[in-house]
Backbone as a chain_set.jsonl record, in Angstrom:
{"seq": "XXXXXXXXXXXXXXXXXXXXXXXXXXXXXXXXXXXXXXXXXXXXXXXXXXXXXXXXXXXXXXXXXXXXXXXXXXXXXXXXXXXXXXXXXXXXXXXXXXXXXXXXXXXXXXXXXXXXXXXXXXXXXXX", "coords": {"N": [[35.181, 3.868, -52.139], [33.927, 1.784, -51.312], [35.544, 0.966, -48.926], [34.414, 2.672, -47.292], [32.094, 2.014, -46.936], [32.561, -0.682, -45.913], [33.513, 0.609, -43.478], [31.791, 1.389, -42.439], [29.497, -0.397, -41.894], [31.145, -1.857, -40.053], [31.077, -0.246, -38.246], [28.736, 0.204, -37.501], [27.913, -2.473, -36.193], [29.602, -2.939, -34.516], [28.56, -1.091, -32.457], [26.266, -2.137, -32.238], [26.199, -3.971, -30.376], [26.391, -2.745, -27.962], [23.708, -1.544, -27.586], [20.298, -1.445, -25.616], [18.061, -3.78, -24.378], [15.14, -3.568, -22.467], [14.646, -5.606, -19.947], [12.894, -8.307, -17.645], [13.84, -8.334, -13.717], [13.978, -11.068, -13.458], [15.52, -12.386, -15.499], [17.826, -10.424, -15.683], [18.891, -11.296, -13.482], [19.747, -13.48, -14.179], [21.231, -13.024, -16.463], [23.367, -11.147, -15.019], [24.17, -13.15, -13.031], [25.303, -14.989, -14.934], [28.033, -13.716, -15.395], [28.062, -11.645, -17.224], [28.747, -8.39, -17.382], [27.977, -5.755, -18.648], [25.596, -2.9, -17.972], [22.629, -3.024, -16.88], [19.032, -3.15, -18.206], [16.016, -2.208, -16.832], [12.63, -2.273, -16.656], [9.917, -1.199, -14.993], [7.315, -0.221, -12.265], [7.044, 1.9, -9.228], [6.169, 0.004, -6.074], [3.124, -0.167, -5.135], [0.619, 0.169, -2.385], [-2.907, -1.136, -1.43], [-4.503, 0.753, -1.978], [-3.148, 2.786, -3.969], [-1.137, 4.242, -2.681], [2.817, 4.835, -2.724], [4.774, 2.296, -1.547], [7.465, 1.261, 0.282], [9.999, 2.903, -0.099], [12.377, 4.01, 1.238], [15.574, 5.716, 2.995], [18.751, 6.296, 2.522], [21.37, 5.549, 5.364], [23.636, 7.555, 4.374], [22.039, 9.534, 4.048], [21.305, 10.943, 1.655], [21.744, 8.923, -0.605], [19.032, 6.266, -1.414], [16.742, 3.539, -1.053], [14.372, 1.653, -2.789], [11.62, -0.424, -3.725], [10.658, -1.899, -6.781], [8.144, -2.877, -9.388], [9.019, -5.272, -12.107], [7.862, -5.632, -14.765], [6.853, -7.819, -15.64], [5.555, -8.789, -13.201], [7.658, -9.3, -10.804], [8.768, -8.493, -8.123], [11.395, -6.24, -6.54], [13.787, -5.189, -4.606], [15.954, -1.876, -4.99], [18.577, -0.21, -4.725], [19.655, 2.797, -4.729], [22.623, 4.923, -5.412], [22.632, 7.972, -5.521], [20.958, 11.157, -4.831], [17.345, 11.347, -4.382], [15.03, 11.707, -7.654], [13.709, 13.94, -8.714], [10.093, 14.234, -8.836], [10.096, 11.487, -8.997], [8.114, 9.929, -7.179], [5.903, 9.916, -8.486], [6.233, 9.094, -11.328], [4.772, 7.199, -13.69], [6.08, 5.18, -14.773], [9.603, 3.47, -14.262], [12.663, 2.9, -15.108], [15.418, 1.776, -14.328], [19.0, 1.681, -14.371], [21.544, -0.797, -14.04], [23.339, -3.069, -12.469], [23.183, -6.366, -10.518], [24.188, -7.095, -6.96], [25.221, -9.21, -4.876], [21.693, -9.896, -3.464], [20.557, -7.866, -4.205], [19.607, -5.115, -6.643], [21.684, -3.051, -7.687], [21.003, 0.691, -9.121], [22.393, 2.599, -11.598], [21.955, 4.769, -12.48], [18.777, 6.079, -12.763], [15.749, 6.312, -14.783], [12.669, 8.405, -15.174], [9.537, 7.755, -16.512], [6.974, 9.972, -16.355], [4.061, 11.319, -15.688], [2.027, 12.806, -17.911], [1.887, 16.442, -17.5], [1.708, 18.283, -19.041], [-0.352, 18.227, -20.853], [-3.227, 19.326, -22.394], [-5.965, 19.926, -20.601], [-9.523, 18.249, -20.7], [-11.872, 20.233, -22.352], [-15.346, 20.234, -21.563], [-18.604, 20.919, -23.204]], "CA": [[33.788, 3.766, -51.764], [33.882, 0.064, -50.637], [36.216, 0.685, -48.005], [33.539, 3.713, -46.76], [30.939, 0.993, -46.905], [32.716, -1.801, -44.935], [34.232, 0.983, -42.325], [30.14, 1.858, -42.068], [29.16, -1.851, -41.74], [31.903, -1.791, -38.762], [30.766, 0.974, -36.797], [26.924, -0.335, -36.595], [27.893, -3.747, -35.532], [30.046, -2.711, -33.048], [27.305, 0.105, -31.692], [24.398, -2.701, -31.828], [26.373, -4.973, -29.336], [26.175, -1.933, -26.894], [22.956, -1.103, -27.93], [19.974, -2.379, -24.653], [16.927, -3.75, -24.32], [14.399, -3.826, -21.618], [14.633, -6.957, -19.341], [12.894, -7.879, -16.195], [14.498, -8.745, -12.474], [14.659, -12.39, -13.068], [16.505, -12.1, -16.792], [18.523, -9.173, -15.166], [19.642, -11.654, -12.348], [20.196, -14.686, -14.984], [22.755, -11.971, -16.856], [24.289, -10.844, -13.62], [25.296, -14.227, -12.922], [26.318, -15.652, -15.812], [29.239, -13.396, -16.238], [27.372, -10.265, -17.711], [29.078, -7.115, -16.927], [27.399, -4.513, -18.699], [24.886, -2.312, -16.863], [21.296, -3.75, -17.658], [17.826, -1.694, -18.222], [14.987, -2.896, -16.172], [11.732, -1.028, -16.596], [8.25, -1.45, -13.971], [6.605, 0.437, -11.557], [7.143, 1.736, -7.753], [5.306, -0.749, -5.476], [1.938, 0.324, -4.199], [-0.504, -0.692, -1.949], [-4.044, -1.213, -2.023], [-4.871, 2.539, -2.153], [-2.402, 3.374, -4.863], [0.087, 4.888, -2.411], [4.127, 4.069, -3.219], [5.225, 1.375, -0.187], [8.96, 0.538, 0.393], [11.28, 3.724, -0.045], [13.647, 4.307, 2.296], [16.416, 6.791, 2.762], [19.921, 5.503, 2.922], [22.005, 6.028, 6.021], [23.668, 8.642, 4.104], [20.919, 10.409, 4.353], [21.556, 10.91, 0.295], [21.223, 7.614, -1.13], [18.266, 5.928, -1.151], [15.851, 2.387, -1.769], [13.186, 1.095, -3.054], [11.032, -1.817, -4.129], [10.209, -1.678, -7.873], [7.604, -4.085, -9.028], [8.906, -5.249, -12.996], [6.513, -5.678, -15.959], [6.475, -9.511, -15.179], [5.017, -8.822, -11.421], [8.303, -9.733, -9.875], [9.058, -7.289, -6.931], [12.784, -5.816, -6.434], [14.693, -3.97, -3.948], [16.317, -1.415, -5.591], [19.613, 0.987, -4.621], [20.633, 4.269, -5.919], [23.433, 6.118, -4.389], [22.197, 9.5, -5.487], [20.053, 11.552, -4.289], [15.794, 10.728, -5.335], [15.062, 12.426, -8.712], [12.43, 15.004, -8.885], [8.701, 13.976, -9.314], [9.909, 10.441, -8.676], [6.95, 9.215, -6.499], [4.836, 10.795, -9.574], [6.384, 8.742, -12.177], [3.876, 5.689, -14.699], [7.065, 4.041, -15.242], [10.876, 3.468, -14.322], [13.713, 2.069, -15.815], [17.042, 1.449, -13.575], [20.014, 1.117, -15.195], [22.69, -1.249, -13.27], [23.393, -4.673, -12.178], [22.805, -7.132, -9.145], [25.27, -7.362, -6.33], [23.906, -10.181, -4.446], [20.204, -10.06, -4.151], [19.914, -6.723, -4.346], [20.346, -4.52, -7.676], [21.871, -1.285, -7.867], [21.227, 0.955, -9.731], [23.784, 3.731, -11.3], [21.075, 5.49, -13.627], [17.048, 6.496, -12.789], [14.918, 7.535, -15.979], [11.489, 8.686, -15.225], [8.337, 8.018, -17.812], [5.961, 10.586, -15.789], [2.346, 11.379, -16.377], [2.179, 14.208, -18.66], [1.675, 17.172, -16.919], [1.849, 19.445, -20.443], [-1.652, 17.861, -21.98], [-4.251, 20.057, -22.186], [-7.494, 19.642, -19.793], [-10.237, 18.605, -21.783], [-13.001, 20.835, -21.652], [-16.33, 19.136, -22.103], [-19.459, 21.489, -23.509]], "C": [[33.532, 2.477, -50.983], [34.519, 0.077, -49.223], [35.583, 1.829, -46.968], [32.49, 2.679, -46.032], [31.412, -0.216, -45.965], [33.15, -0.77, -43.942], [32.793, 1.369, -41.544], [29.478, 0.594, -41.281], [30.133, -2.254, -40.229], [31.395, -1.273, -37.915], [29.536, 0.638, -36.404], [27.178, -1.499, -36.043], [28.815, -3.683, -34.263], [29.343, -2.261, -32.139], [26.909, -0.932, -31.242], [25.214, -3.537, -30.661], [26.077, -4.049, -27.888], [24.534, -1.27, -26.637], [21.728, -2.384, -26.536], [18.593, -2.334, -25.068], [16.18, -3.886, -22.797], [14.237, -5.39, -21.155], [14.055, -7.234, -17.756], [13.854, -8.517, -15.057], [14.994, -10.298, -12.976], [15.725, -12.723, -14.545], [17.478, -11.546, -16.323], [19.442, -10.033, -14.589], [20.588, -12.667, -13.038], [21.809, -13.572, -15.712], [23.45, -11.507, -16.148], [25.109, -12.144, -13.591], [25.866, -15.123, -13.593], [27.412, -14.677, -16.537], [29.159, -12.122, -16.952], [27.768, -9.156, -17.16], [28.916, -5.858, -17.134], [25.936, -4.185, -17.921], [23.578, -2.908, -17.786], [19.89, -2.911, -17.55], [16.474, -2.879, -17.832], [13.278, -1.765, -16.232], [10.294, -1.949, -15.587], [8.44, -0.259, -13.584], [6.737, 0.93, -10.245], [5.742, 0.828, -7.345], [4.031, -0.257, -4.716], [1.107, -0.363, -3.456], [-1.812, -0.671, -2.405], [-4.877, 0.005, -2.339], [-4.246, 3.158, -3.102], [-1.428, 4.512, -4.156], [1.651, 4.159, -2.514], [4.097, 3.582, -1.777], [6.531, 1.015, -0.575], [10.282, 1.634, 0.111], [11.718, 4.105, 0.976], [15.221, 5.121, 2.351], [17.398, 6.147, 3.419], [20.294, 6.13, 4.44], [23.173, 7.15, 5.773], [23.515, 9.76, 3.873], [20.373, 11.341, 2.368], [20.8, 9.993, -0.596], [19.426, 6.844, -0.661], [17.199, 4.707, -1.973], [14.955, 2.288, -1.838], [12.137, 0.057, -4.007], [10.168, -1.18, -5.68], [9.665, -3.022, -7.975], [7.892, -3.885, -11.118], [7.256, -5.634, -13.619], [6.237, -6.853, -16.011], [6.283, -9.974, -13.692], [5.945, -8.944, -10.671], [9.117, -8.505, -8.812], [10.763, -7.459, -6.538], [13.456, -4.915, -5.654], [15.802, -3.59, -4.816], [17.462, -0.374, -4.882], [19.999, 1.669, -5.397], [21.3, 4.944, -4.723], [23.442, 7.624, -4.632], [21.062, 9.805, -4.873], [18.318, 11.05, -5.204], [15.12, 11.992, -6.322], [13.893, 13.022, -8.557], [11.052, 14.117, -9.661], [8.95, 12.234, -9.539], [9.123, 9.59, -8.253], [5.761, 9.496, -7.771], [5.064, 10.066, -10.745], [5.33, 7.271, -12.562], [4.743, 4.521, -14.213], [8.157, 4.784, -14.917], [11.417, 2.75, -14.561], [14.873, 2.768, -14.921], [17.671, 0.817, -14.655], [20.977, 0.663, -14.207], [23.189, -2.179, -13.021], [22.915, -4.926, -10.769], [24.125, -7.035, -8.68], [24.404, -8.202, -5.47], [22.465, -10.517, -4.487], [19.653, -8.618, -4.531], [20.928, -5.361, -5.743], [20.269, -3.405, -7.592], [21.845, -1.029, -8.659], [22.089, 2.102, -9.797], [23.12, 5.124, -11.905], [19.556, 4.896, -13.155], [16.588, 6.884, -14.306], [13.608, 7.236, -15.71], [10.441, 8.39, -16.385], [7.167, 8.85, -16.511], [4.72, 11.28, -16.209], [2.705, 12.882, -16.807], [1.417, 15.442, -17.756], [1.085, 18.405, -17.948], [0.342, 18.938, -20.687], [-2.585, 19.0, -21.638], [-5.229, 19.374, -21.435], [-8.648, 19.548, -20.666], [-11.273, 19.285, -21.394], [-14.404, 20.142, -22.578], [-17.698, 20.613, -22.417], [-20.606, 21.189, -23.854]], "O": [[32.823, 2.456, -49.977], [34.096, -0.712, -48.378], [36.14, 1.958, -45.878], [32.199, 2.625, -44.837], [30.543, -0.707, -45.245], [33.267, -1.494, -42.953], [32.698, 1.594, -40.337], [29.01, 0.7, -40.148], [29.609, -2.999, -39.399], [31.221, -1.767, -36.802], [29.162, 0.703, -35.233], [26.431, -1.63, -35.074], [28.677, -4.328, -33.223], [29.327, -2.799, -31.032], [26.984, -1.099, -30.025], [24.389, -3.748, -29.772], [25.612, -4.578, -26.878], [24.245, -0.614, -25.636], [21.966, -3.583, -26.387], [17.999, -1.482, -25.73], [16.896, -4.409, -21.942], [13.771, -6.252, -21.899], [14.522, -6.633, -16.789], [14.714, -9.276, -15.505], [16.167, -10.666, -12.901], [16.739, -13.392, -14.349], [18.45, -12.278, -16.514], [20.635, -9.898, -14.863], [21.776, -12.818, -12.755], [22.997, -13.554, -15.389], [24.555, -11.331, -16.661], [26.276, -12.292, -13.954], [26.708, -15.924, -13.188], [27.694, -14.69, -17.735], [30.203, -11.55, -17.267], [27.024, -8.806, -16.245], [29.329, -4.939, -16.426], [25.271, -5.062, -17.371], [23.553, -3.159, -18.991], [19.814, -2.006, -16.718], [16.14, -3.941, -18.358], [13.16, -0.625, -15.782], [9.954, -3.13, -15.669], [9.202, 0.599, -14.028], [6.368, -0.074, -9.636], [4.659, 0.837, -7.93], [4.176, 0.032, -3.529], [0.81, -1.507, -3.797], [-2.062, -0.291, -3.549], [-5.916, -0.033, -2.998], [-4.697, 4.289, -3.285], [-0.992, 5.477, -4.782], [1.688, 2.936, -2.385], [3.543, 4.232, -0.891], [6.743, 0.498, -1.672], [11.438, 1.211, 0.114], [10.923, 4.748, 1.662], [15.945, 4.853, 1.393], [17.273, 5.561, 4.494], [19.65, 7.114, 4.806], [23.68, 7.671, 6.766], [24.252, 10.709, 3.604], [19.405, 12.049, 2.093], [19.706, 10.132, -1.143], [18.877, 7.056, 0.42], [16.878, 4.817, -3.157], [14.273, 2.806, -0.953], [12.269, 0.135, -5.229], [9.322, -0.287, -5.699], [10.038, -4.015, -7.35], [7.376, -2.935, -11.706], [6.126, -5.807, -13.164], [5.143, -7.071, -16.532], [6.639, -11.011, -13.13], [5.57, -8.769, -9.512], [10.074, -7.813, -9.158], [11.298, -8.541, -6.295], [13.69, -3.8, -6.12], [16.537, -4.418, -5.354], [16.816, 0.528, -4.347], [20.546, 1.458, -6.48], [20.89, 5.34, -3.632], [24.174, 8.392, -4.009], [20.259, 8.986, -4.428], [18.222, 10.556, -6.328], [14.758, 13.061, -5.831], [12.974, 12.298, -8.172], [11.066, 13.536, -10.747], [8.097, 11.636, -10.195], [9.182, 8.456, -8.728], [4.639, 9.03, -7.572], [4.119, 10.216, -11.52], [5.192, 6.391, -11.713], [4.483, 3.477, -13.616], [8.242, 6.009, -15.006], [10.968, 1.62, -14.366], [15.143, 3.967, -14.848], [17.331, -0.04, -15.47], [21.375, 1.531, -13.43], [24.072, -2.164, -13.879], [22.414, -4.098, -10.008], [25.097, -6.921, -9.426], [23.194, -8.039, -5.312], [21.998, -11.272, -5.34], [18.564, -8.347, -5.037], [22.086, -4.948, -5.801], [19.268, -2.701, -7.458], [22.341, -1.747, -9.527], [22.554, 2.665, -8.806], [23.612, 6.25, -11.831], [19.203, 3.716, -13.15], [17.169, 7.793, -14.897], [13.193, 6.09, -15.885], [10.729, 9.044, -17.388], [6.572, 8.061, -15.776], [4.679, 11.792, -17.327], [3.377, 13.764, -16.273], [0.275, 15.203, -17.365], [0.224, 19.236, -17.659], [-0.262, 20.01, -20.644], [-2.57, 19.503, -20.514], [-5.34, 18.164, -21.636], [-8.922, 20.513, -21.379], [-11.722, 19.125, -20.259], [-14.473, 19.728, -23.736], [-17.556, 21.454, -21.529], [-21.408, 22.07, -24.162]]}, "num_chains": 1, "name": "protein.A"}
C-alpha cells in the first residue's frame, strides 16, 4: 500500500511540472529568454480598432499560414504566427490563447484555442 501511495505521490509531481498557466507577452518573452523551452499559454484578445473591427491579420506567403496582432490581458500588443491554416469562427472569438514560444520578437504559435461567444444560449424573450 505505501509503495501505491509514494508511486501516486510520483506521478502528480511529475504531471504538475508540465502542468501551464496563463502568462502574458512580456512574462512569455522573460521565459523565452531565460532558457525556457516548453511551449507557453498566452491568453488576450484580437486587436481592434475604434469600431470594434479585428486590425492586423495577414495571410502568410503560403497562402496557408497566417498573422496576427493579439492584444494580452496586460494591454501589451503581439504579433503573432501560426503555420496552419485560420481556425473557424476565429475573427468571432471573446478570447484566445496561443500556445508556443518567441523566436526573436515575434511568437509563434503551434496551438490556437478559441473562447467564442456562445452561440447555443437561448434569446431572451422579454413579455
Amino acid at each position: 500500500m505505501l509503495i501505491v501511495i509514494a508511486l501516486a505521490i510520483g506521478i502528480i509531481v511529475s504531471t504538475a511540472d508540465d502542468a501551464s498557466t496563463y502568462v502574458g507577452f512580456s512574462e512569455a518573452w522573460a521565459m523565452s529568454t531565460s532558457g525556457n523551452s516548453k511551449e507557453i499559454h498566452v491568453v488576450g484578445q484580437l486587436k481592434k480598432d475604434g469600431d470594434g473591427h479585428i486590425i492586423g491579420i495577414k495571410e502568410g506567403d503560403d497562402r496557408v499560414s497566417f498573422s496576427f496582432i493579439m492584444v494580452d490581458d496586460e494591454g501589451k500588443e503581439q504579433q503573432v504566427n501560426y503555420s496552419q491554416p485560420m481556425p473557424p469562427d476565429f475573427t468571432r472569438s471573446e478570447k484566445v490563447v496561443v500556445i508556443g514560444s518567441f523566436h526573436g520578437e515575434t511568437f509563434n504559435a503551434s496551438k490556437i484555442i478559441l473562447k467564442c461567444p456562445s452561440k447555443y444560449q437561448e434569446d431572451k424573450i422579454t413579455v
